[in-house]
N, C-alpha and C positions, 0 to 999 in steps of 0.2 A: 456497634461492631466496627474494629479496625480496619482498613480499606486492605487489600491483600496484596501485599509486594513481596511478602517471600519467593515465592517463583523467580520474580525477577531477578533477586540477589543472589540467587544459586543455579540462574543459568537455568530454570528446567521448564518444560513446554506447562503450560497452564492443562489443570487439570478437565478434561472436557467429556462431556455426558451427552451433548442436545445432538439432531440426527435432522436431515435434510427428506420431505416426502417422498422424493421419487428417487432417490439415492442408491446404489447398485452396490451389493455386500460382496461380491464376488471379484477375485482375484484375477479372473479372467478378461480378456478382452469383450466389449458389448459395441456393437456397432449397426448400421444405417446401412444400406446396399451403395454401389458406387465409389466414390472418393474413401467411405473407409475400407473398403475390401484393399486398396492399393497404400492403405495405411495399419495396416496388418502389422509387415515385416518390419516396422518402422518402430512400432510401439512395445514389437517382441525384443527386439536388440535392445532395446532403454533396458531391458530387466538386466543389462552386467552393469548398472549403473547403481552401486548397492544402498546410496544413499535416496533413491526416490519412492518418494509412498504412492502418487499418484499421479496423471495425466490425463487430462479431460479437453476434445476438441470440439469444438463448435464453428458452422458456416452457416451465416447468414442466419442466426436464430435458433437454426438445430444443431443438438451433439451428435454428432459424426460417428465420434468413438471415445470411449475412456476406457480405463483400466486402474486398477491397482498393483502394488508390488512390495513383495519381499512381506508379505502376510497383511499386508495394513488392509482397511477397508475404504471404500469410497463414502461410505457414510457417518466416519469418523470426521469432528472438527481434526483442525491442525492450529499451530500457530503461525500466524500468515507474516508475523516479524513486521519486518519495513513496509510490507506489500500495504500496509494498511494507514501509509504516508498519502497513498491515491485517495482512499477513503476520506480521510480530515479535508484532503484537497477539494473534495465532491460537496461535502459540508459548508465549506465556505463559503463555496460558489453559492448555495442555495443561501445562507445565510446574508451574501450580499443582494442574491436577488429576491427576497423578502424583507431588505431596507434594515437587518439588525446590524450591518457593516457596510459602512457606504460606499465603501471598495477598495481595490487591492493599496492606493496610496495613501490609506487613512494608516497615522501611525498609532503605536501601540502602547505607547507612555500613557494616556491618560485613561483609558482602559485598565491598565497594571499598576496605575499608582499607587495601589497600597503594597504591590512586591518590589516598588522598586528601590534598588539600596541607597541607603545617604552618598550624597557626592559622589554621585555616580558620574560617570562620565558623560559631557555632553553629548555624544554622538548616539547616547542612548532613546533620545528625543526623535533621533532623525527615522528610527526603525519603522519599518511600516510593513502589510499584512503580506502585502506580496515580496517582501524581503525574506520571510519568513517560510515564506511556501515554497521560492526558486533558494533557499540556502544561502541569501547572502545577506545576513544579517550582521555580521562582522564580528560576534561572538566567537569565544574559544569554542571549538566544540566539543558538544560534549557524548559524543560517538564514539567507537574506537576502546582506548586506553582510558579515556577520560570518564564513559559512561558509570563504571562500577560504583565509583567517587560519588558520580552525580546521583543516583538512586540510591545512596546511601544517607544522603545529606537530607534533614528534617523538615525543608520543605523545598520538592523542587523547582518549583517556578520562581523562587527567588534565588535560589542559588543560576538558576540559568540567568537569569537577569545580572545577578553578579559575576557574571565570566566577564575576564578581559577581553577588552578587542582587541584583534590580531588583524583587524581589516576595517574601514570603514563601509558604512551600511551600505550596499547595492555593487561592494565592491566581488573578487574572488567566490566561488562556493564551497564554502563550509558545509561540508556534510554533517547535521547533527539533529539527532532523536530530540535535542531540548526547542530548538524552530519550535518544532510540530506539538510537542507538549504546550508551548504557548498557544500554540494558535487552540487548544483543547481547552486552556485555563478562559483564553479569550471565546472561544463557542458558550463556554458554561455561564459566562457572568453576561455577557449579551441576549442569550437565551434563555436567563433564569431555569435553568438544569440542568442537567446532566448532559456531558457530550452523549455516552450509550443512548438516557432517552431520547436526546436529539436523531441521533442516527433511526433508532428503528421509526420513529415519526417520519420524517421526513425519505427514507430510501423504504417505507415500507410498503408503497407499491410494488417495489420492483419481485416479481413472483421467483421464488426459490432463495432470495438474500435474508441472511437472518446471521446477525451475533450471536454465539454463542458463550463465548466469554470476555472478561475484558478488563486488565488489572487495571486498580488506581494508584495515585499517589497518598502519601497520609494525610492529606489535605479531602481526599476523597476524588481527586477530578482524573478522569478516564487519561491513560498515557499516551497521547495525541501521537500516531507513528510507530506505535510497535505494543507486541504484548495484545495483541487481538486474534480470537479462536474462530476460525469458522472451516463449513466442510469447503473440496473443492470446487462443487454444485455452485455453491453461495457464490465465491470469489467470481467464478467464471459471470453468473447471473451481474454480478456487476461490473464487469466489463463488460457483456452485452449490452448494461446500458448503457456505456461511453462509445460503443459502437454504433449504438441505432440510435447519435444524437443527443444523449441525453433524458431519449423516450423509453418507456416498456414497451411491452409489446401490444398491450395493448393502447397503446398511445400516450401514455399517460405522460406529460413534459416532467421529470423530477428533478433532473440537473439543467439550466438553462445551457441551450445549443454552442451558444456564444461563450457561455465557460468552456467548454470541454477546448474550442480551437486554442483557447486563452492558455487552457493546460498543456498542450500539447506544441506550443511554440518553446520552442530551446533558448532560453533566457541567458543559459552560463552551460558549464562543463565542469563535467568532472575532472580531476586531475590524477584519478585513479586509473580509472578506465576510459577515459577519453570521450563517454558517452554525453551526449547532450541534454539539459534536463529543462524542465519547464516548472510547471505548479506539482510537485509529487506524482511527476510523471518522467521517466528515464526517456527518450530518444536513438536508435541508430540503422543502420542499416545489416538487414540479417537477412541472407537466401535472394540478397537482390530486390529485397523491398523494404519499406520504410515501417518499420515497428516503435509501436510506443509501450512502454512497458513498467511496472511495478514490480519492485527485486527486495525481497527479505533476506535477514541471515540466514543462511544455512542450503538457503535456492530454492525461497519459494516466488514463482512467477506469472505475472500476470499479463499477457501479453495481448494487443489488440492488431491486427493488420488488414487496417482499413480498404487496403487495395485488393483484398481478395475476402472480404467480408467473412474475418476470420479471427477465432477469439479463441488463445489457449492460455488453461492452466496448468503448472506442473507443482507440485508440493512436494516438499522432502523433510528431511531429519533435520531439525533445525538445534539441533547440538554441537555443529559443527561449522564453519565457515565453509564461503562458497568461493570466494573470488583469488584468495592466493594458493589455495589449493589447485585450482583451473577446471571445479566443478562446474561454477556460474557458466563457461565456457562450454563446457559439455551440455549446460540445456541450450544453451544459442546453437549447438551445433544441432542439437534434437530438433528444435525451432525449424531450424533451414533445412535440415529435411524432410517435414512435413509441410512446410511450407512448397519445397519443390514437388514433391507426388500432389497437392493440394490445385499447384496451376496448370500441372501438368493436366489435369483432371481425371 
């Protein structure tokens, strides 16, 4: 059977069925006595905000409050877009600390040798895994304008390998969805399978995280960085583990401690939004505190703020852009007001 990329090439959310155990159908606010009583009026206003399906708070372990909106339900997958550039990131870490990748300055030439093109350009030697994670691989990217192109073309991990440089390796951040599909092609052949079965082996302790869907290329290998289904439950469950260290809850170590600070250091900058990024991790300050965050098209987000032991998800309509619109804007400003009634306590 063909691997399924029609979704991708006409733009439409992936078709999704699976549902989350403790999952809340209802349209309504559900909340926790205390901090969510004073986040009531907070999450009633989000409703003029026509593109958001849902909003899920968590402190310190517990959810606070969620809700859904404009009919969707909370035990619907979504497509989490970019948000799932965190995920491949969470993956690697673990693959480097079970010795399948020796770490982030091992390059990726001899790995991809059979994608990589004739006379190719030397600089293509120079790449390495955390070039790939912080975006600065020096390829054209293939984000943007460029992506339709690139998922179109008949095998993509060598057309991305065939981009021009526009930068040398560790130079500038090039934002692009093909980075992360390498690091996908590179999970799969390191790990003899599948990035998915890699994923639910390896993050499948963590209680409430589950893929539900998750296109490929025609090569078969999962599209490292976008095009991943899951409900807002899931998302949130795993940012809770990059909050409690890299542990579940019930202790269990799945991402090593010392990756997550690794992800969270600001390696380069966007030049869109000015925000700072790390390993598929965004960086800035929102409400007065320092948030680290994972951002899809369309605004779905995944936000952690370590200094008030706090972990929100928002999903939306992901048919639409978030950032020149000044929707992505509208959830950072949601953010900072829950974050304000949050310390306020």
């Amino acid at each position: 059977m063909k691997p399924c990329v029609l979704p991708l090439l006409l733009g439409l959310a992936v078709p999704l069925i699976a549902t989350t155990a403790h999952a809340i159908d209802s349209g309504a606010a559900v909340s926790t006595p205390g901090i969510a009583s004073s986040l009531g009026d907070v999450l009633a206003r989000a409703d003029a905000l026509p593109a958001l399906k849902a909003v899920v708070v968590a402190r310190d372990g517990a959810v606070v409050v969620e809700r859904a909106y404009h009919g969707h339900r909370l035990s619907a997958p979504t497509n989490i877009k970019s948000a799932s550039k965190s995920i491949m990131s969470a993956l690697v870490g673990i693959a480097i600390d079970r010795g399948l990748l020796t770490g982030v300055d091992q390059t990726i030439a001899p790995i991809l040798a059979g994608d990589l093109p004739k006379d190719s350009d030397p600089r293509i030697e120079a790449i390495t895994i955390g070039h790939l994670l912080s975006m600065q691989a020096g390829l054209d990217r293939m984000s943007g304008q460029n992506y339709g192109h690139w998922v179109s073309s008949r095998n993509w991990v060598r057309a991305a390998l065939a981009a021009p440089f526009v930068d040398d390796p560790g130079g500038r951040m090039l934002y692009s969805t093909a980075s992360t599909h390498l690091l996908s092609a590179i999970l799969t052949k390191v790990g003899g399978r599948s990035t998915l079965s890699l994923a639910r082996d390896w993050l499948g302790p963590v209680e409430g995280f589950a893929i539900a869907a998750w296109d490929r290329d025609p090569q078969g290998i999962h599209l490292g960085g976008n095009q991943m289904a899951m409900t807002a439950r899931s998302l949130l469950a795993f940012g809770e583990l990059y909050r409690n260290g890299g542990r579940t809850a019930a202790g269990v170590q799945v991402v090593p401690e010392d990756w997550i600070a690794r992800s969270w250091e600001t390696r380069t900058q966007s030049r869109f939004s000015g925000d700072g990024y790390g390993y598929g991790w965004f960086q800035r300050r929102i409400g007065g505190e320092t948030v680290h965050f994972g951002w899809g098209f369309g605004g779905q987000m995944l936000y952690v703020v370590p200094s008030l032991k706090l972990t929100v998800v928002m999903t939306s309509d992901e048919s639409a852009p978030s950032a020149r619109t000044g929707y992505r804007d509208d959830l950072h400003g949601l953010l900072a007001q829950i974050i304000g009634r949050v310390a306020a306590g």
